[in-house]
VOTORMI-240688 format. One record per residue: x, y, z of N, C-alpha, C in turn; residue in one letter. Coordinates in steps of 0.1 Angstrom, whole numbers, plus 5000, padded with zeros to 4 digits. Atoms other than C-alpha are relative to their C-alpha. Example, Ala and Ser with C-alpha at 12.3 -4.5 7.8 and 13.67 -1.06 7.14 Angstrom:
<recs>
500949885000512349555078500950125000A 499149895000513749895071499250115008S 
</recs>
This chain:
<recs>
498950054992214484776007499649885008X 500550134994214384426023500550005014X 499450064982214584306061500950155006X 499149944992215484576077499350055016X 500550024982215084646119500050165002X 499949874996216385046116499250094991X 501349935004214185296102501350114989X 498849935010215985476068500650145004X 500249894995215785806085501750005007X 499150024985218685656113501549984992X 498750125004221685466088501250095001X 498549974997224485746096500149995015X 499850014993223885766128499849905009X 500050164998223585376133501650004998X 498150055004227385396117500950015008X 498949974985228885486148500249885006X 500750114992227285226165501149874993X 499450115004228284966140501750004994X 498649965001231985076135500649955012X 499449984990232385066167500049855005X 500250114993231184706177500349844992X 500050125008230884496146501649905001X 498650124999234784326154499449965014X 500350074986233184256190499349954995X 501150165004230384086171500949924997X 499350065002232783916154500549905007X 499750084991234383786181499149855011X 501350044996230883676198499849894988X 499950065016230283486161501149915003X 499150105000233483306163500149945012X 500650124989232583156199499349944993X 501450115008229383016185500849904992X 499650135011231382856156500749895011X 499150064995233882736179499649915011X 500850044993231582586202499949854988X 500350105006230382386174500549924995X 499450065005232982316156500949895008X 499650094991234582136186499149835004X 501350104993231581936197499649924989X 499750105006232281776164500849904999X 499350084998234881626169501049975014X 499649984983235481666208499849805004X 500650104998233381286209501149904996X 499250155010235881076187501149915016X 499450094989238381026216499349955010X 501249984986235280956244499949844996X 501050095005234180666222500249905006X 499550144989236280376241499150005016X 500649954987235080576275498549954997X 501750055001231580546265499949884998X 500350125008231280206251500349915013X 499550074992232880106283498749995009X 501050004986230580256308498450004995X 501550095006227080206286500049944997X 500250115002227779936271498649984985X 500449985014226280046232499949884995X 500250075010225179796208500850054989X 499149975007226879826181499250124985X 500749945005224179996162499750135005X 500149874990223880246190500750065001X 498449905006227580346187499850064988X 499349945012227380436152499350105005X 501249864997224180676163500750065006X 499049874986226380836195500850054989X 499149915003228280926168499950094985X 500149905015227180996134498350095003X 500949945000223381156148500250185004X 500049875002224781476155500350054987X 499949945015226281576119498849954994X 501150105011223481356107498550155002X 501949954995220381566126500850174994X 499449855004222881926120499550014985X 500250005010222981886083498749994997X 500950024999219781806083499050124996X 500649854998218282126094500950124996X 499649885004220282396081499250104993X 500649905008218682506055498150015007X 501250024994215082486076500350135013X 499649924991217082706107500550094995X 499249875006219182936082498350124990X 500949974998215683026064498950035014X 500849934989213283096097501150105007X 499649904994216083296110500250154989X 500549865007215683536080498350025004X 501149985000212183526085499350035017X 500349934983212083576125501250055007X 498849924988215483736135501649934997X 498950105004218583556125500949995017X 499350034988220083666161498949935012X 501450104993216583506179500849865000X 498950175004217683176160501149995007X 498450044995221183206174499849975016X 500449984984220283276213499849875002X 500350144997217882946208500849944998X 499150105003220482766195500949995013X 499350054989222782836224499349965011X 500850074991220082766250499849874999X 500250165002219182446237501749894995X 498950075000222982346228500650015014X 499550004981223682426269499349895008X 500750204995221182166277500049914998X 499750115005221781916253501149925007X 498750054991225481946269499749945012X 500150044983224381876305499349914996X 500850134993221781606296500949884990X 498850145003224881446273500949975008X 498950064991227581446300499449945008X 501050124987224681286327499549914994X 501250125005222881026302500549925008X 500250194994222780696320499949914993X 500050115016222180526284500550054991X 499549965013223180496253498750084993X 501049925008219780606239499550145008X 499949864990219680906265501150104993X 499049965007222980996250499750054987X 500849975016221480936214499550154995X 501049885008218781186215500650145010X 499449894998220981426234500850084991X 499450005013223281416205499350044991X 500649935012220581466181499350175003X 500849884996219181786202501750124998X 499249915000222681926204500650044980X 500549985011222581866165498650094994X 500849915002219582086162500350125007X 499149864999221482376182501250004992X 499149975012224082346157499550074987X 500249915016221982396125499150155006X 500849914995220082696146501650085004X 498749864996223982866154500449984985X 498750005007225982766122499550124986X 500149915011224282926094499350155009X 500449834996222883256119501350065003X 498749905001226583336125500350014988X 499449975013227683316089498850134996X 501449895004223983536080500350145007X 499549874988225183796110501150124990X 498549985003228483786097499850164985X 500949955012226783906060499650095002X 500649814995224984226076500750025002X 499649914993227084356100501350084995X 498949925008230184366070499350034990X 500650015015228584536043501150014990X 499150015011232084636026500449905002X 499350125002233484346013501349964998X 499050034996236984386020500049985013X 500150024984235984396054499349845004X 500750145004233884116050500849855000X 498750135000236683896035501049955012X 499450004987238783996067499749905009X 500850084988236083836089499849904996X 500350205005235383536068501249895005X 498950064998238983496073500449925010X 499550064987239483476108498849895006X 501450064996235683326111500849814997X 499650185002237482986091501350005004X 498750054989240483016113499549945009X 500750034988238482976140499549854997X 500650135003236682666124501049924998X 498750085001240282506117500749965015X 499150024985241482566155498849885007X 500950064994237882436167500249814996X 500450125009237882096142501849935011X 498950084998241782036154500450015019X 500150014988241482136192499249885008X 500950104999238481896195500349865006X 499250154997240481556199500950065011X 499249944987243281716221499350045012X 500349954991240981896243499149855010X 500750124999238881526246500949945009X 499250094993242081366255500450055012X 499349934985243181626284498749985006X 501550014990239581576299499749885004X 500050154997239481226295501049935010X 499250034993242681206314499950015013X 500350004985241481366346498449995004X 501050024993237781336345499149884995X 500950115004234881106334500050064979X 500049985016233981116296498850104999X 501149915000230681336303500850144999X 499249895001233481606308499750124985X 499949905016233681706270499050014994X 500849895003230281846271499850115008X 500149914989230381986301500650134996X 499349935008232782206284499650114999X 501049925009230182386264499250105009X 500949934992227982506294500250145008X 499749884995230082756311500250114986X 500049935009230582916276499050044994X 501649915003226782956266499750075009X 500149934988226283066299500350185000X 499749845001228383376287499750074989X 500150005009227683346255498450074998X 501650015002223583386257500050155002X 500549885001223783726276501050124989X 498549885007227183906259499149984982X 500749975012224883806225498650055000X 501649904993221383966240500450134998X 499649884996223584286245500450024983X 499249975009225984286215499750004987X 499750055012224784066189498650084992X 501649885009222284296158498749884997X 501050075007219084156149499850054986X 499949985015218784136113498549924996X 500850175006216083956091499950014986X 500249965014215283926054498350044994X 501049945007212383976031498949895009X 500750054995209383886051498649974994X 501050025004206783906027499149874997X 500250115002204483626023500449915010X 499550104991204183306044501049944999X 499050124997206983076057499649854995X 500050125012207282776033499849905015X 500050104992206482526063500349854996X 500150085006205882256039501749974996X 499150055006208982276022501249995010X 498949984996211182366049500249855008X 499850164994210182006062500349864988X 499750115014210581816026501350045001X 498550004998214281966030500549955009X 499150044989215081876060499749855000X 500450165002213381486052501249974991X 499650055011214981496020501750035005X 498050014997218981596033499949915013X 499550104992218381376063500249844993X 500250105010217581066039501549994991X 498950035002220481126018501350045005X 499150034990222781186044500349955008X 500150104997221780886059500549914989X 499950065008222380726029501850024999X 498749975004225980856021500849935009X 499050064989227080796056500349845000X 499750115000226180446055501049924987X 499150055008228080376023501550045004X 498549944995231080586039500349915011X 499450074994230780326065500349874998X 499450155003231580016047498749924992X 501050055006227579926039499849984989X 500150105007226779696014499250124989X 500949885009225079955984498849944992X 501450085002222379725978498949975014X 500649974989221279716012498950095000X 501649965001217379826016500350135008X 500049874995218680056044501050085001X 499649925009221080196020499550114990X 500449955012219480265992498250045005X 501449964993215380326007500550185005X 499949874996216980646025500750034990X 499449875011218980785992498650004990X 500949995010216080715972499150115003X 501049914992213380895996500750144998X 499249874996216081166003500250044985X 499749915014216681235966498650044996X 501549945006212681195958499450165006X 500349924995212181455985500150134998X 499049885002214881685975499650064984X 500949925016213081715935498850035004X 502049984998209581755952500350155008X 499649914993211582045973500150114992X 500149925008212482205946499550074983X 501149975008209882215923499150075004X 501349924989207382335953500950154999X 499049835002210482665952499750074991X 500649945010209782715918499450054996X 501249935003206582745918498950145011X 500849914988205982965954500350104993X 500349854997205283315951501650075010X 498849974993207583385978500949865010X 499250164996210183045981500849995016X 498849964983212282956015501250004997X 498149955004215282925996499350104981X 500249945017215183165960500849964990X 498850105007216882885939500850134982X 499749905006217483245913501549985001X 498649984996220683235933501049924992X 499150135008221582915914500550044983X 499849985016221483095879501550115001X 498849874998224383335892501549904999X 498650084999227583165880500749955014X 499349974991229683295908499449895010X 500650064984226983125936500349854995X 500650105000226182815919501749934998X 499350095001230282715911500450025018X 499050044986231482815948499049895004X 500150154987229082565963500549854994X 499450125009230482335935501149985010X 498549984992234082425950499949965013X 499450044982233382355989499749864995X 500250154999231582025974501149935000X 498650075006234781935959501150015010X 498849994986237282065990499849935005X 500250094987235381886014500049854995X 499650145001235681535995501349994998X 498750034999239081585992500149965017X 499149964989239881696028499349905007X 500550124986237681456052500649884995X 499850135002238381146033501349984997X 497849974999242481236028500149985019X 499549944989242281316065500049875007X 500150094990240480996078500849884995X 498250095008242980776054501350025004X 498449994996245880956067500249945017X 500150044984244980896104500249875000X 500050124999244580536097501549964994X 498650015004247980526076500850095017X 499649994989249380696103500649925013X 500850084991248080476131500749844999X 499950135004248180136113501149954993X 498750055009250980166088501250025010X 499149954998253080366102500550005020X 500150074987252280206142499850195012X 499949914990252080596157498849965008X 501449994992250080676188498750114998X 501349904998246680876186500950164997X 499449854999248581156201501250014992X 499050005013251581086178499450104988X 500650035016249481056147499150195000X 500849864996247181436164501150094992X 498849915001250781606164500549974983X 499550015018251781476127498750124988X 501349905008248181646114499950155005X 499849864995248881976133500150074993X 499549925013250582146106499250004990X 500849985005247982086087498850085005X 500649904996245782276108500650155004X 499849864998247982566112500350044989X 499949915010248682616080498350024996X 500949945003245082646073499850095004X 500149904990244782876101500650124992X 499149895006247283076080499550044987X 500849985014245483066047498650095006X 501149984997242583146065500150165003X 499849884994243983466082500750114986X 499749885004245683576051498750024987X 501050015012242683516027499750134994X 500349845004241583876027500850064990X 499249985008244483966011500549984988X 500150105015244883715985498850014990X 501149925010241783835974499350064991X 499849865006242084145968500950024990X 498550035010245584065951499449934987X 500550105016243983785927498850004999X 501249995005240583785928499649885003X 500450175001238183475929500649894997X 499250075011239283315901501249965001X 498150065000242983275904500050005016X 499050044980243083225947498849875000X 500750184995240182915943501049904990X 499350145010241982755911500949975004X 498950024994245082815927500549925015X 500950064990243782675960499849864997X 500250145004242682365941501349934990X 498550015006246182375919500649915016X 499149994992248082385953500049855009X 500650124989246082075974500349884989X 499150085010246581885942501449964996X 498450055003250181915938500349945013X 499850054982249881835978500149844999X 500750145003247981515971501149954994X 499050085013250381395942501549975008X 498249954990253881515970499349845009X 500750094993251881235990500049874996X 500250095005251780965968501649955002X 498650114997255580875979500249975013X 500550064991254280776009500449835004X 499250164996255880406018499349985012X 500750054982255280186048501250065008X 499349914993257980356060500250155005X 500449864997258180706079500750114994X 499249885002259480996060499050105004X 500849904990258381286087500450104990X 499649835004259781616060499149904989X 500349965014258181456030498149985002X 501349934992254581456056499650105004X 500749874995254881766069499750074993X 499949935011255681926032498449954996X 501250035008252681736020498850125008X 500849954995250181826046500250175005X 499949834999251382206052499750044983X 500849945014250482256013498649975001X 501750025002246982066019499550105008X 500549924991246282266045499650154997X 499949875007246982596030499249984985X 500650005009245882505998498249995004X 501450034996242282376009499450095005X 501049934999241582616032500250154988X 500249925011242382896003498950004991X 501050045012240182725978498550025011X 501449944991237282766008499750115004X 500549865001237583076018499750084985X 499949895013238083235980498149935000X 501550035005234383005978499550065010X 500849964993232683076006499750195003X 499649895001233383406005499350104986X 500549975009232383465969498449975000X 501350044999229083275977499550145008X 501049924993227783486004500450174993X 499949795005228783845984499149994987X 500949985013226683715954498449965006X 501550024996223583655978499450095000X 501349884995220783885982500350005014X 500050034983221284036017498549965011X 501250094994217983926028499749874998X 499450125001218783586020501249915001X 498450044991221883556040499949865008X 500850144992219983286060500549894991X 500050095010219683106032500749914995X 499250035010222483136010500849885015X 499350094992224683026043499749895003X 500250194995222782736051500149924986X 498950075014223282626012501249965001X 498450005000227282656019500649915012X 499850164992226882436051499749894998X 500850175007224782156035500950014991X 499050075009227182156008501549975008X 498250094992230182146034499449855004X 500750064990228381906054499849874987X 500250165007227281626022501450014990X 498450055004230981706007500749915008X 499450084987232381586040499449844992X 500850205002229781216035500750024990X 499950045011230281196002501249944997X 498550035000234281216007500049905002X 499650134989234380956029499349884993X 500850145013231680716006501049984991X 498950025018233880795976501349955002X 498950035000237280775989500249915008X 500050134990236280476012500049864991X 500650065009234780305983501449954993X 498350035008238280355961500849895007X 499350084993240280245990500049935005X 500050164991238579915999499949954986X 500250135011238379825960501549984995X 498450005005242279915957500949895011X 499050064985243079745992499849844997X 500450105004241079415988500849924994X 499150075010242479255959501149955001X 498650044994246079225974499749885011X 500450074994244478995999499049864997X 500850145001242978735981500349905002X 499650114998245578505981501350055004X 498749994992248378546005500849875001X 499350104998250478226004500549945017X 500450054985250378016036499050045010X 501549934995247278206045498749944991X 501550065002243578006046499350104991X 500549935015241678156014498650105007X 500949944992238878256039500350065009X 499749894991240978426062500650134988X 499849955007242278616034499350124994X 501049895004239278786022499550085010X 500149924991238478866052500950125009X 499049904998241579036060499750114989X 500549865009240179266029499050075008X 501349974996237479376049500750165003X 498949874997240079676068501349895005X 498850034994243579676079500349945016X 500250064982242479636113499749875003X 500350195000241079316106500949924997X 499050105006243779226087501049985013X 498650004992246079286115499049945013X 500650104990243779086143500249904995X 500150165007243378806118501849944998X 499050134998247578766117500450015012X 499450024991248278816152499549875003X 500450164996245778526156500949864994X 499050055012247678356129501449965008X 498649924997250978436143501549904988X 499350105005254178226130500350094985X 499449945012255378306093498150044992X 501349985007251178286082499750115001X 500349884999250678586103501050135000X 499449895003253478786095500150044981X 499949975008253078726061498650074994X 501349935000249478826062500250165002X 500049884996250379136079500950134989X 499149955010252779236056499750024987X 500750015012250779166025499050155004X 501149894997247879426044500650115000X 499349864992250579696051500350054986X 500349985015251179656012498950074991X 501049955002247979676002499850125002X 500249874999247179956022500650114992X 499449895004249580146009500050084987X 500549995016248880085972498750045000X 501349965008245280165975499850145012X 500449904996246180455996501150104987X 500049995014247980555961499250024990X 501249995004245180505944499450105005X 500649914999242980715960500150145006X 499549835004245381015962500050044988X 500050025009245780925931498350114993X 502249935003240981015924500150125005X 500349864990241381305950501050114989X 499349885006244081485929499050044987X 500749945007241781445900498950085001X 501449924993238681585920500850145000X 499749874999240881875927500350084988X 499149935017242181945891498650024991X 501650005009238081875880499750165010X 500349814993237682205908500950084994X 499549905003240082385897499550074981X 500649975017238682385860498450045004X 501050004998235182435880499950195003X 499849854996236782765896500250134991X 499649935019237582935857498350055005X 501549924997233483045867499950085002X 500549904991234083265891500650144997X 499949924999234683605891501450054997X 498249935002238483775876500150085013X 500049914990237984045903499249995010X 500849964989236984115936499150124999X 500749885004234184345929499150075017X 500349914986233484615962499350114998X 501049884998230484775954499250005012X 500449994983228984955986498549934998X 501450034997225884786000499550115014X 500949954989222984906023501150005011X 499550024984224284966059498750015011X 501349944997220585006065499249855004X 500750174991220084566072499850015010X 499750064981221184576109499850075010X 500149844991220584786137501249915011X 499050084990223984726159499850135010X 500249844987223884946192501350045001X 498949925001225685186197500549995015X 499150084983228685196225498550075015X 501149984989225785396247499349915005X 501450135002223085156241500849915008X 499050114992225484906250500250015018X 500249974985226085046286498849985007X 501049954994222585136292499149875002X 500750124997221684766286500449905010X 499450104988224484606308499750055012X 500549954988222984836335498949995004X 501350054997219584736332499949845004X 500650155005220084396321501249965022X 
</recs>
C-alpha cells in the first residue's frame, strides 16, 4: 500500500473521523482555490492605478502582470510532486504563508520591480496551494460519487473566484489605494493557516526512492521557457523574434530531456505510465482544448464588447456574468450528469454544446443584440465548464492515489498552457482576419492604414486624430474589420471544439465506482479536532 500516515490496523475507526469532517475540508480547499483564483485576475482593473503611481516601463507592466501565471505554471508540477513526497497538506500551509507575504510586500512595493518579484513570490504560493488542494481533494473522497460532488463545487468556486476578481478590484479601487486588492488575501490566510493545521489531513504518496531534484528543475525551466514563449506570441510579438523563439526552443528542449530522464528513473517525479491510460492522457487533451476556446473567446469578447459595441468595463463585467453563473451551475450539477451519462457523452456533449454556443455567436454585428449574447454566453458557460469537470474529474480517478500530486499538477499545467496558447492562437487568427480590411481605406494615408491593423484601439486613436470624413471612415472600416475577423475566429474555436469532442469518444462509457483504500489519509476525528483547538 502506498503513502499512507494511518497505520492498517486504524481504517474503520479513522471513518468516523473522515465522514464527519471531509465536507469541512472541503470547504477549507475551496478557500485556498478561491484565494488564488481571484489574485488572478483581482490585478487587471489596478493596472491604470499602478502605472499611475510607479510609473512602469512598458516592459515592467507586461511583468506586473503576466509574472504571476508565468512563475505559477511554472512550478506546478515541481510543488504538486514534493508535496506527495513530503506531505501534500505541509506544501499547502507554505503556500499560504508565503502567499500572505507576498500580499503585504505587493500592496506596500514602492516599485515597479518590488511589485515584480512580489508577483512572482505570490506565483510560487499559488503552484504550492493549486495542485495540494486538488491532491487533498483525491484522498479525503475515496468514493467517486462523492468525489465528483466535490470536484463540482471545487470548479464552482473557481468560476465565482475568476469572475469576482475584477468586480471586487473595482469596489476597492473606488475607496482605497490599489495596494488594497492584496491586502485582501491577508486576513484570509491569517484564518486559513491555523483552521488548516487543525482540519486539513496529511496525505503523501509513494516515497520510495529519492526526489527527482534534477528533473523537477528541467520542468519547471522547460514550462517556464515555453510559457514565456506562448505568452509573448499571445501578446502581439513578432514570431521570429530571438526572444520569442530562444525561450520556446529551450523550453521545448528541456521538456524532451525531462522526459526521457522519467523514463529512465527507477522511481520518476511524474510516472508518465499515466499517459498510456486512454481516459488520463485524452482528459488533459480536453482541458487543453476548453481552455483555448474559453480565454481567447473571453478576451475577444471583452474587447468586442468594449470597443465595438462602446460598453463600460462595468457594462461589458455585467454582460459576461451569465457566463459565469451558468458555469457555476454546470459545475454544481456535474455530479449528476455523470453518473446519468458517464464521461463520454457529458465531455462530448460539453464540447457539442460550447460549439453550437460559438457558431449562436457568429451573428454578432456592430450592433447590440443583448438576448442573442446572453443565449450565446449562458450555453458557453455551461457547456465549457461541463466539458471540464467530466475531464478533470475523469483525470484524477484514473491516477494512482499516491500520485495525486502529480496527476493534479499535470491538469493545471495543461489548464494553465491552454489558457497561453488560446490567446496565441486566437490572437494570431484575429489580427490576420482583422488586418487586411485596413490596408486601404479610401481617404486614409496608406501608412496610417496599416497601422490602424495593428489593434482596434489603435485604429480608433489613429481616426480621432484624423477626425473629419478620413477619421470616421477609418473608424468604421476598423469596427468592420473587427467584426469579420471576430467571425473568423469563432468560426477556428468551433472547430477546436468539434476536434474535442471527437477527442472525448476516448473516454470512458461509464462512470466506474470501484471502492478505494480509505487507508491514504488520516483526517481527525471530531475529538481530536477539539483537543487540538484547546491546545493549539
Amino acid at each position: 500500500m502506498s503513502g499512507t500516515t494511518s497505520a492498517a490496523v486504524r481504517p474503520r475507526r479513522r471513518a468516523a473521523g473522515a465522514g464527519a469532517n471531509r465536507w469541512v475540508v472541503l470547504v477549507v480547499l475551496c478557500v485556498s482555490l478561491l484565494l488564488v483564483a481571484l489574485d488572478a485576475t483581482v490585478l487587471h482593473v489596478a493596472v491604470p492605478a499602478v502605472t499611475e503611481d510607479l510609473r512602469p516601463g512598458a516592459v515592467e507592466l507586461l511583468w506586473i502582470v503576466d509574472v504571476y501565471p508565468l512563475v505559477c505554471a511554472s512550478l506546478l508540477i515541481l510543488f504538486g510532486t514534493l508535496g506527495d513526497r513530503i506531505g501534500r497538506r505541509r506544501v499547502l500551509l507554505l503556500g499560504y504563508g508565503l502567499f500572505g507575504v507576498a500580499s503585504a510586500m505587493a500592496a506596500f512595493a514602492p516599485t515597479a520591480e518590488t511589485l515584480i518579484l512580489a508577483r512572482a513570490l505570490l506565483g510560487v504560493g499559488g503552484a504550492m496551494i493549486m495542485p495540494a488542494t486538488l491532491s487533498i481533494l483525491r484522498q479525503v473522497f475515496p468514493d467517486r460519487r462523492e468525489r465528483a460532488l466535490a470536484i463540482g463545487v471545487w470548479s464552482a468556486v473557481a468560476a465565482v473566484g475568476a469572475a469576482v476578481g475584477p468586480l471586487l478590484g473595482g469596489f476597492l479601487l473606488e475607496h482605497f489605494w490599489w495596494g488594497a486588492v492584496f491586502l485582501v488575501n491577508i486576513p484570509l490566510m491569517l484564518v486559513s493557516l491555523p483552521v488548516g493545521r487543525i482540519l486539513l489531513p496529511e496525505s503523501r504518496g509513494d516515497r520510495s526512492g529519492p526526489w527527482d531534484v534534477g528533473g523537477a528543475l528541467m520542468a519547471a525551466g522547460g514550462l517556464f521557457g515555453v510559457v514565456l514563449g506562448v505568452k509573448r506570441l499571445g501578446g502581439g510579438e513578432a514570431p521570429a523574434s530571438p526572444f520569442t523563439v530562444l525561450p520556446l526552443l529551450i523550453g521545448a528542449a528541456l521538456l524532451v530531456l525531462f522526459v526521457r530522464r522519467q523514463r529512465r528513473r527507477l522511481h520518476p517525479l511524474v510516472d508518465l505510465r499515466m499517459f498510456r491510460r486512454p481516459a488520463f492522457s485524452t482528459s488533459v487533451g480536453c482541458i487543453v482544448l476548453a481552455m483555448l476556446a474559453l480565454v481567447g473567446l473571453e478576451l475577444i469578447a471583452a474587447q468586442y464588447l468594449q470597443l465595438v459595441l462602446g460598453l463600460s468595463p462595468l457594462q461589458t463585467g455585467l454582460r459576461l456574468l451569465p457566463l459565469t453563473v451558468a458555469a457555476m451551475a454546470a459545475g454544481l450539477a456535474g455530479a449528476r450528469l455523470l453518473r446519468r451519462f458517464g464521461p463520454r457523452r457529458m465531455v462530448c456533449a460539453g464540447f457539442l454544446l460550447t460549439a453550437a454556443a460559438v457558431l449562436t455567436l457568429t451573428a454578432m454585428g456592430a450592433d447590440d443584440n443583448a438576448p442573442l449574447l446572453l443565449a450565446g454566453f449562458v450555453l458557453l458557460g455551461f457547456g465549457l465548464e461541463t466539458t471540464l469537470f467530466g475531464a478533470y474529474e475523469s483525470m484524477l480517478s484514473e491516477a494512482p492515489a499516491d500520485q495525486a500530486g502529480g496527476a493534479a499538477a499535470v491538469g493545471e499545467t495543461s489548464y494553465q498552457l491552454g489558457a497561453g496558447i488560446g490567446i496565441a492562437l486566437l490572437g494570431s487568427v484575429m489580427n490576420a482576419a482583422y488586418a487586411p480590411g485596413l490596408r486601404s481605406v479610401p481617404g486614409v494615408p496608406r501608412h496610417t492604414s496599416r497601422a490602424a491593423g495593428h489593434s482596434l484601439g489603435e485604429a480608433y486613436d489613429l481616426a480621432d486624430r484624423l477626425g473629419g470624413d478620413a477619421g470616421a471612415a477609418l473608424r468604421q472600416a476598423a469596427r468592420d474589420s473587427f467584426v469579420h475577423g471576430l467571425h473568423v475566429t469563432l468560426l477556428v474555436s468551433a472547430g477546436l471544439l468539434l476536434l474535442g469532442a471527437a477527442m472525448a469518444l476516448r473516454l470512458p462509457r461509464v462512470m466506474h465506482c470501484a471502492a478505494e483504500a480509505v487507508t491514504t489519509v488520516e483526517l481527525p476525528a471530531p475529538r481530536e479536532v477539539a483537543e487540538s483547538r484547546v491546545s493549539a
